[in-house]
C-alpha positions in Angstrom: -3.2 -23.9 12.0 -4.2 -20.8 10.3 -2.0 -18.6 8.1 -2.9 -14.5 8.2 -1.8 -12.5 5.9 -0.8 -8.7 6.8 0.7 -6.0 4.0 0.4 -3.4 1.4 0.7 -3.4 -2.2 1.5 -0.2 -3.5 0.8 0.2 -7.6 1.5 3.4 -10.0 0.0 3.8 -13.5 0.8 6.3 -16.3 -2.2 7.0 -18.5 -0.4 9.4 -21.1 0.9 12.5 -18.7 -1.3 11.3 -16.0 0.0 8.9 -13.0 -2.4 6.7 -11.0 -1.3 5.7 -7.5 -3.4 2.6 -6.0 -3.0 0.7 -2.7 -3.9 -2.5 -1.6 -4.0 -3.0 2.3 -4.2 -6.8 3.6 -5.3 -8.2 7.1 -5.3 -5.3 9.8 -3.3 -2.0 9.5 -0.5 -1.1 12.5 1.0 2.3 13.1 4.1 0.5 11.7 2.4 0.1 8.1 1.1 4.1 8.3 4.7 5.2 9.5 6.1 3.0 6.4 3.9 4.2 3.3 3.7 7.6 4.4 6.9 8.8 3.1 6.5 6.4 0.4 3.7 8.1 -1.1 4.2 12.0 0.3 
């Protein structure tokens, strides 16, 4: 049996008045995931 993984990691770093956003996708992407993050990062 085989285990697959499926998700996003979403990270946010301030480098003095400057913010870094960085995203991490895992396994395949759905419509579901885009629909999700969009907002998230919008």
């Amino acid at each position: 049996m085989s285990i697959k993984k499926h998700g996003l990691s979403i990270g946010i770093e301030r480098v003095d008045n400057n913010f870094f956003l960085s995203l991490k996708a895992v396994g395949k992407l759905t419509h579901e995931d885009y629909e999700t993050i969009t907002p998230m990062i919008g």
